[in-house]
C-alpha positions, -999 to +999 in steps of 0.1 A: +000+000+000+009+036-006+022+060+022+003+082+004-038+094-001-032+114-029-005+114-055-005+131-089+015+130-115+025+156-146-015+162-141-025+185-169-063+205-176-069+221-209-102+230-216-113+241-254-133+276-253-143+297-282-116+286-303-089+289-277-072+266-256-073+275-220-046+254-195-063+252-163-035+227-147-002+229-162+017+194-149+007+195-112+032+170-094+013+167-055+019+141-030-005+142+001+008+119+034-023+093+048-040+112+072-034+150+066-051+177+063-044+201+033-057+237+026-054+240-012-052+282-012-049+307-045-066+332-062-100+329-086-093+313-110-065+291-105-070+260-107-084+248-074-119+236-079-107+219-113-079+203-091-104+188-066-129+176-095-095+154-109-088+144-078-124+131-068-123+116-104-154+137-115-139+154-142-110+137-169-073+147-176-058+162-201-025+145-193-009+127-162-023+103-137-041+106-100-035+079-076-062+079-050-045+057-023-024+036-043-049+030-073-047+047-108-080+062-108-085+069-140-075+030-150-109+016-134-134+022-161-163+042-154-186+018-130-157+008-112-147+046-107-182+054-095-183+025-071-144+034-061-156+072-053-189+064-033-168+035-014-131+060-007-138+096-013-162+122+002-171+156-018-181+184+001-196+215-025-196+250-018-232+249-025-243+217-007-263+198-037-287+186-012-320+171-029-346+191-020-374+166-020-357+148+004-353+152+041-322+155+057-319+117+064-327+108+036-302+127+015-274+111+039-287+078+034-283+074-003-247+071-006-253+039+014-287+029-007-264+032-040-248+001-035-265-013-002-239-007+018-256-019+053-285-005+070-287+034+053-306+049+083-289+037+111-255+049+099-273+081+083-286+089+117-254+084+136-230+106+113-261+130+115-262+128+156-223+132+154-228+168+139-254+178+162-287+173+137-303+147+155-335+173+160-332+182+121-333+144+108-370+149+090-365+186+075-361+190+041-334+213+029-355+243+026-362+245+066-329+243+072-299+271+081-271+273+054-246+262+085-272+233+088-275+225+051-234+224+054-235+200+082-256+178+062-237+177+030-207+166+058-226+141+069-236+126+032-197+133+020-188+110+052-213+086+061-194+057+038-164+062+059-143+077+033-104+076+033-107+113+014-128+140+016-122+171-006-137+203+001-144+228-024-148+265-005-170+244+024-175+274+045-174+299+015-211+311+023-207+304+061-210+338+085-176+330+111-201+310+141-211+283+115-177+285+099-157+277+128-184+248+135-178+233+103-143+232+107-143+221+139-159+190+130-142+187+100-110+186+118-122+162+147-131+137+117-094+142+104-081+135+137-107+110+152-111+092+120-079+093+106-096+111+071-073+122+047-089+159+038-083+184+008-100+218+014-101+246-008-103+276-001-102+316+005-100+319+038-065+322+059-087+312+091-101+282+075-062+271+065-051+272+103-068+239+113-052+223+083-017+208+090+000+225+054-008+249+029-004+244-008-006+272-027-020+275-067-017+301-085-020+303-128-026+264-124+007+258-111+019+248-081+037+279-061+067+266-039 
């Protein structure tokens, strides 16, 4: 097994756009240590969100290769990928992506319900408990706070037990109350659970409770 979560190698983005190549990633070379937890900092623009959606294996490379704990990700095929990213890696979005039909239990549970991973609502209801929205279980997104609404997508991002969770600006539309809550508990997962955590974002605050800093800036690494 790897020493390491994440590992990339010469990983290059280039998008096509109105007859003009545009180089999101330019040959990022990144090695994250099994059981860290990494701010990914830069300005707009950058590279950061397309870095995360390559490393969570929703989006394709140009060029180069992402191990994901040891495993060539982009090797699997795409039902094996899906099933590897559901089973090892957590996604946290800026803007939640919580169903709205669904209640707050129930959008935690389907991860599980995907591939029936066990009993959905017993392990939706404990993650949920663990960030403090055992009153919340049957609200629908709607009737929820954004801090709650975060919490939530935490709990769906976590409740298979991943070995990485990526974080794309998860406190980005937080006031500073809900933002230090969510980082809180972020951080007690990364040091209870031993989660390996990738977290983008803005805010120099948000860094501290990560043990390094890796900067991007013009979709290169800045060293």
């Amino acid at each position: 097994m790897s020493d390491f979560i994440v590992e990339t190698v010469n990983l290059v983005k280039r998008y096509y756009l109105e007859g003009t190549y545009i180089e999101a990633l330019k040959g990022i070379n990144l090695k994250i240590k099994k059981g860290e937890m990494v701010a990914l900092m830069g300005p707009s623009g950058s590279g950061k969100s397309t870095l995360l959606h390559l490393l969570g294996g929703i989006d394709l490379p140009t060029e180069g290769k992402v191990y994901i704990d040891g495993e060539d990700i982009f090797l699997l095929g795409e039902k094996k990928l899906a099933r590897f990213r559901n089973d090892r890696i957590g996604f946290v979005f800026q803007f939640h992506y919580l169903l709205p039909e669904f209640t707050a239990l129930e959008n935690v549970m389907i991860p599980v319900q995907i591939y029936n991973k066990g009993d959905a609502e017993k392990k939706a209801r404990e993650i949920l408990a663990r960030l403090g929205l055992e009153h919340r279980l049957n609200h629908r997104p709607p009737q929820l706070s954004g801090g709650e609404q975060q919490r939530v997508a935490i709990a769906r991002a976590v409740v298979n037990q991943p070995s990485l969770v990526l974080a794309d600006e998860p406190t980005g539309n937080l006031d500073s109350k809900n933002t230090a809550l969510v980082m809180e508990l972020l951080k007690e997962l990364n040091e209870k659970n031993n989660v390996s955590m990738v977290i983008a974002t803005h805010d120099s605050e948000v860094a501290q409770y990560c043990n390094r800093i890796i900067f991007l800036r013009d979709g290169m690494l800045q060293t």
